[in-house]
N, C-alpha and C positions, 0 to 999 in steps of 0.2 A: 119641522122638516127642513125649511130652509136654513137654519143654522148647520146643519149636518148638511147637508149640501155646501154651506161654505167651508167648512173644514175637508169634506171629500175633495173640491178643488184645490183647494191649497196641498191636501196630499197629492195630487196627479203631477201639480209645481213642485213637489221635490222629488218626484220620478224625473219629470223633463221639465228645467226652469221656465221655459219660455211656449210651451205647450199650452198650458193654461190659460193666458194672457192674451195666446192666439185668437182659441174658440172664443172667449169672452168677450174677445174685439168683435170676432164676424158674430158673435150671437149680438151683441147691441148694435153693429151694424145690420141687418136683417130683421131686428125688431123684436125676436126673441126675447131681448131680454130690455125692459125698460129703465133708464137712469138716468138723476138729474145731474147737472153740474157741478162738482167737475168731475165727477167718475163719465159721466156721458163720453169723456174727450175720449177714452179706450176705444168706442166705436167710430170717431171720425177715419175716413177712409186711409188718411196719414198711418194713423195707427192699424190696421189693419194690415196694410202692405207693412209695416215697417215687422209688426210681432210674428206674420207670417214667414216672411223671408228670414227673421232670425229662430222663429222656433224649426225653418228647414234646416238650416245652417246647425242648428245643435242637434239634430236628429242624425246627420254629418258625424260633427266631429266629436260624439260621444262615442263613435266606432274607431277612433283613433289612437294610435299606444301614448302618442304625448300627449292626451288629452287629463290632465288632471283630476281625482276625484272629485266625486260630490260633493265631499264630507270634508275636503278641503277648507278654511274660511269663506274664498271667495264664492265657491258653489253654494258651499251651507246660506250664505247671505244672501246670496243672489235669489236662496229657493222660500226662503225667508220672506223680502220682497215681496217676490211673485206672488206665494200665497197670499201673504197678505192682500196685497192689490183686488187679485180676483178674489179673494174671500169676501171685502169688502163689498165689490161687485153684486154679487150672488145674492149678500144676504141684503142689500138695500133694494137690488131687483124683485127681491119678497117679500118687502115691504116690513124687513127688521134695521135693526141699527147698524147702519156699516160699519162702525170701531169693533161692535161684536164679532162682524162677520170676518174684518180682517184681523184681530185676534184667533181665532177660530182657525182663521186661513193663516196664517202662520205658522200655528202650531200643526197646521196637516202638514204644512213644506217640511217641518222638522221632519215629522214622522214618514214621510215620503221619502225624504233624504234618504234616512236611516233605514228604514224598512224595505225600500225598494234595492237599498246598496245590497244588503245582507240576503234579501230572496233572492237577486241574482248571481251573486258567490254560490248560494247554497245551492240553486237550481244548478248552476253551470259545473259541480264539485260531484252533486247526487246522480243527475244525468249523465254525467260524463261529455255534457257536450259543449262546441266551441260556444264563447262567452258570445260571438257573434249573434248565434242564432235567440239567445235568451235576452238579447240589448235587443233584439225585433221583434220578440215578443213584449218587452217592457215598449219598447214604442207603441204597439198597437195597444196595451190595455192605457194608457198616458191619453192619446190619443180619442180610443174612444169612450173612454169617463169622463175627460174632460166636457166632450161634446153631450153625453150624455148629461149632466148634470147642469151645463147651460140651457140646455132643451126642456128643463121640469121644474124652474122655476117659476 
């Protein structure tokens, strides 16, 4: 179970790079989620404020037209990363291998990437509706999987 939990947050890391990394801070900050060093350093308070104010800032300007794809390098890398990190997270928090868990978490940011890119083209194409409302839909399920999934480890 915990290994699928590490791959589910790395997929929410490539809905929103910086979502993940968020919950993962305040869940080891709040105790939530237990880790020894040096993943622990994700929940010092530094980091908390820091993943916060940047996963706000990307919840921002991912509603912006110059805002580049996901699917970009830099995005794809960035969601890359992130998975991985909080993959690894997750699955040492459950008392598995963390290289497992950020492998695992990786390949979710892929598949988040990709997956989350493609549902919202196709929701926003099938609906008929502005891509606006379907990027605040992907915010809220990013959001609360991520939390979800720090919470059940």
């Amino acid at each position: 179970m915990t290994l699928l939990l590490a791959f589910l947050i790395g997929l929410f890391a490539g809905m929103r790079s910086l979502t993940a990394p968020a919950a993962t801070a305040w869940a080891v900050y709040l105790g939530w989620l237990s880790l020894e060093r040096p993943l622990a350093l994700i929940g010092s308070l530094a980091s908390v404020v820091i993943f916060t104010a940047l996963a706000a800032a990307e919840l921002v300007a991912d509603k912006l037209p110059q805002t580049p794809s996901r699917t970009a390098p830099t995005g794809l890398i960035a969601r890359i990363v992130t998975g991985g990190l909080t993959g690894a997270c997750v699955a040492a928090g459950g008392g598995q291998r963390a290289v497992a868990g950020a492998m695992l978490g990786a390949a979710g940011g892929v598949a988040g990437c990709f997956g989350g890119y493609h549902a919202r083209a196709r929701l926003v194409k099938a609906l008929g509706a502005r891509d606006l409302y379907i990027a605040l839909i992907e915010d809220l399920v990013a959001i609360a999987g991520s939390l979800l999934v720090v919470s059940q480890v």
